[in-house]
TISE-87161 format. One record per residue (C-alpha): residue in one letter; chain; x, y, z. Coordinates in steps of 0.25 Angstrom, whole numbers, plus 5000, padded with zeros to 4 digits. Layout:
# TISE-87161
(marti 'A','A',(X,Y,Z))
...
//
This chain:
# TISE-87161
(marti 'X','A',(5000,5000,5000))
(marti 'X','A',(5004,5014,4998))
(marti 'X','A',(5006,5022,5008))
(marti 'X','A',(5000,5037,5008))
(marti 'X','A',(5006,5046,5016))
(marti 'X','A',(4997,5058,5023))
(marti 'X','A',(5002,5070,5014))
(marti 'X','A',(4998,5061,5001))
(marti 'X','A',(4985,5058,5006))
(marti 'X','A',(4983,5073,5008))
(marti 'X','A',(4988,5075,4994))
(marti 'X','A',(4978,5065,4989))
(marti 'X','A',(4967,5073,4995))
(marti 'X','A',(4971,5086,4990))
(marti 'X','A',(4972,5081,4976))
(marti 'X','A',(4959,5075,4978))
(marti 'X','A',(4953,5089,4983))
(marti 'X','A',(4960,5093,4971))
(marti 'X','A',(4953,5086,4962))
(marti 'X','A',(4940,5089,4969))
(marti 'X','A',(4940,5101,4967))
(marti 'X','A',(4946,5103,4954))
(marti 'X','A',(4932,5095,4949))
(marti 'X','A',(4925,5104,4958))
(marti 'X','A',(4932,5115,4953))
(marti 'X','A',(4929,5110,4938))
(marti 'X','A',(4915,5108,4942))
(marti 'X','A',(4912,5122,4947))
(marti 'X','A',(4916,5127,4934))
(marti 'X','A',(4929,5128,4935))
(marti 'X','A',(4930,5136,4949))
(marti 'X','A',(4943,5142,4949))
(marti 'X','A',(4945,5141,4963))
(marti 'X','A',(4940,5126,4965))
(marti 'X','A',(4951,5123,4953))
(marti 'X','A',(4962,5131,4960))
(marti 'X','A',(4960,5123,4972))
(marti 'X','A',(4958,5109,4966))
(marti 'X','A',(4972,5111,4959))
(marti 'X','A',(4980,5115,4970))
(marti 'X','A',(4973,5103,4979))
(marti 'X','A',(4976,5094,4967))
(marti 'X','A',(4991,5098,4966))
(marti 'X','A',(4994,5099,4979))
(marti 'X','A',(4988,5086,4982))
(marti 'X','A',(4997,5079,4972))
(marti 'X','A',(5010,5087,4979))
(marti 'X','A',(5005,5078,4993))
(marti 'X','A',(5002,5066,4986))
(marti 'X','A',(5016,5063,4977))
(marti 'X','A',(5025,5074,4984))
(marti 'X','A',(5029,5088,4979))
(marti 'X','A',(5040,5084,4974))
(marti 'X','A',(5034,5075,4965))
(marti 'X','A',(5023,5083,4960))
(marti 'X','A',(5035,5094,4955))
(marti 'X','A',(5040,5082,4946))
(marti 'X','A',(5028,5077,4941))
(marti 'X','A',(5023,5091,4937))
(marti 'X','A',(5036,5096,4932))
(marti 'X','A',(5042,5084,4924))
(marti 'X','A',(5047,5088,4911))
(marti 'X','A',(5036,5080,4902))
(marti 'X','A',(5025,5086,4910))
(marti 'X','A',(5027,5101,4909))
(marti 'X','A',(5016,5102,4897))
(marti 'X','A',(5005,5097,4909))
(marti 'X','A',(5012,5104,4921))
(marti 'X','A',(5011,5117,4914))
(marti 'X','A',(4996,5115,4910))
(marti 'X','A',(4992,5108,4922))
(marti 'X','A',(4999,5121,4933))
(marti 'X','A',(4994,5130,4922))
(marti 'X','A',(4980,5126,4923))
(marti 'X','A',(4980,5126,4936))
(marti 'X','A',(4987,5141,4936))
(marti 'X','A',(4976,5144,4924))
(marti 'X','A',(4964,5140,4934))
(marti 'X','A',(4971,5149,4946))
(marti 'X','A',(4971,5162,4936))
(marti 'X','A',(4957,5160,4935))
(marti 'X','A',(4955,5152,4923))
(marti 'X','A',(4950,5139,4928))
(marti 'X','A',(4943,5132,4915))
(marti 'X','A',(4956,5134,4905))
(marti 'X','A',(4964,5130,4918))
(marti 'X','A',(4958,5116,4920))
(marti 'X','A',(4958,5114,4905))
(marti 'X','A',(4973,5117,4905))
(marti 'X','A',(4976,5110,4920))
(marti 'X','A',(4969,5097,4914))
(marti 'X','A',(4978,5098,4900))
(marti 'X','A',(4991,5099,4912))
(marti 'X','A',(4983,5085,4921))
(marti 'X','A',(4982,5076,4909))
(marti 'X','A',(4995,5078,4904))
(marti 'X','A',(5001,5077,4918))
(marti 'X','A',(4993,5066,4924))
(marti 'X','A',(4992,5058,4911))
(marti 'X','A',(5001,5048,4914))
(marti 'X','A',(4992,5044,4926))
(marti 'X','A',(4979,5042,4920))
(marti 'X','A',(4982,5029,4916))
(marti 'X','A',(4986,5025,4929))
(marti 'X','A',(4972,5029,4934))
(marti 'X','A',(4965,5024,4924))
(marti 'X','A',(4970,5010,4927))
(marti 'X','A',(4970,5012,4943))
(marti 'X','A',(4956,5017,4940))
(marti 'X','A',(4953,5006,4931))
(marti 'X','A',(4955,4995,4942))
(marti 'X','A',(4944,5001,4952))
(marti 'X','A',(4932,4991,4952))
(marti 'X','A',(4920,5003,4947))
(marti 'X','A',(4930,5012,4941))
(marti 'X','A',(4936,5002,4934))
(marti 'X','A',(4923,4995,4929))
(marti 'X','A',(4919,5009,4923))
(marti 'X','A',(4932,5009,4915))
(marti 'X','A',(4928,4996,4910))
(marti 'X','A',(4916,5002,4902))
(marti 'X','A',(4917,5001,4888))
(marti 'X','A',(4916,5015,4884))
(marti 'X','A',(4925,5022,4896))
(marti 'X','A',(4936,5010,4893))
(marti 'X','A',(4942,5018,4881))
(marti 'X','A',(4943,5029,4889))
(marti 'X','A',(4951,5023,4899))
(marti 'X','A',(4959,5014,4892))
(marti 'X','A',(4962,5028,4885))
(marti 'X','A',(4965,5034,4897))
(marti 'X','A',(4971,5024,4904))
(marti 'X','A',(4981,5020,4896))
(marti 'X','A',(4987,5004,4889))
(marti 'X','A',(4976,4995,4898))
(marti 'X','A',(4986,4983,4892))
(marti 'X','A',(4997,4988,4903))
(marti 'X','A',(5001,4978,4912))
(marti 'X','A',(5001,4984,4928))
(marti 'X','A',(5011,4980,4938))
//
């Protein structure tokens, strides 16, 4: 078993809140100030759970500079006061920075009974197979 330590578990909290109120923030129409603080909460979250120095590689790595700009530009763009160009652009900067994880949760998703009987239906199957990478791959 893993274990968590306490400042991890706060970081998975605050990313949670993060994400919470990001969605809210979207579902509000795009409230500036919901926005703001869903990002700050997400980002600080993912400092606590993998460490700041981590989080300094991951977003400053020499092949991610395209989605590190446009993700912290987003997020400076909702800040100013512009929140729907803001997220567009912030989203372009989380795909192509979290990219490399959907398959990963796609598959970790995949083997969760309900979840995974869903991604089983014929017509969201090509989607996830899309999304979720070679489903051939063998897993160790």
């Amino acid at each position: 078993m893993i274990e968590i330590s306490d400042l991890q578990k706060i970081g998975i909290g605050l990313a949670g809140f993060g994400i919470f109120f990001l969605f809210l923030g979207m579902l509000l129409l795009f409230d500036k100030g919901l926005l703001a603080i869903g990002n700050i909460l997400f980002i600080s979250g993912l400092a606590c759970v993998i460490g700041v120095e981590r989080t300094m590689r991951f977003f400053f790595q020499r092949h991610k500079v395209k989605g590190t700009t446009a993700f912290l530009g987003g997020i400076v763009i909702v800040l100013l006061g512009f929140p729907i160009f803001g997220m567009i652009i912030e989203s372009y900067g989380f795909f192509a920075l979290f990219s490399g994880f959907f398959p990963v949760a796609i598959n970790f998703l995949g083997r969760v009974p309900v979840l995974g009987s869903l991604f089983n239906l014929p017509f969201i199957q090509k989607i996830v197979q899309k999304l979720g990478g070679d489903g051939n791959r063998t897993t160790v």
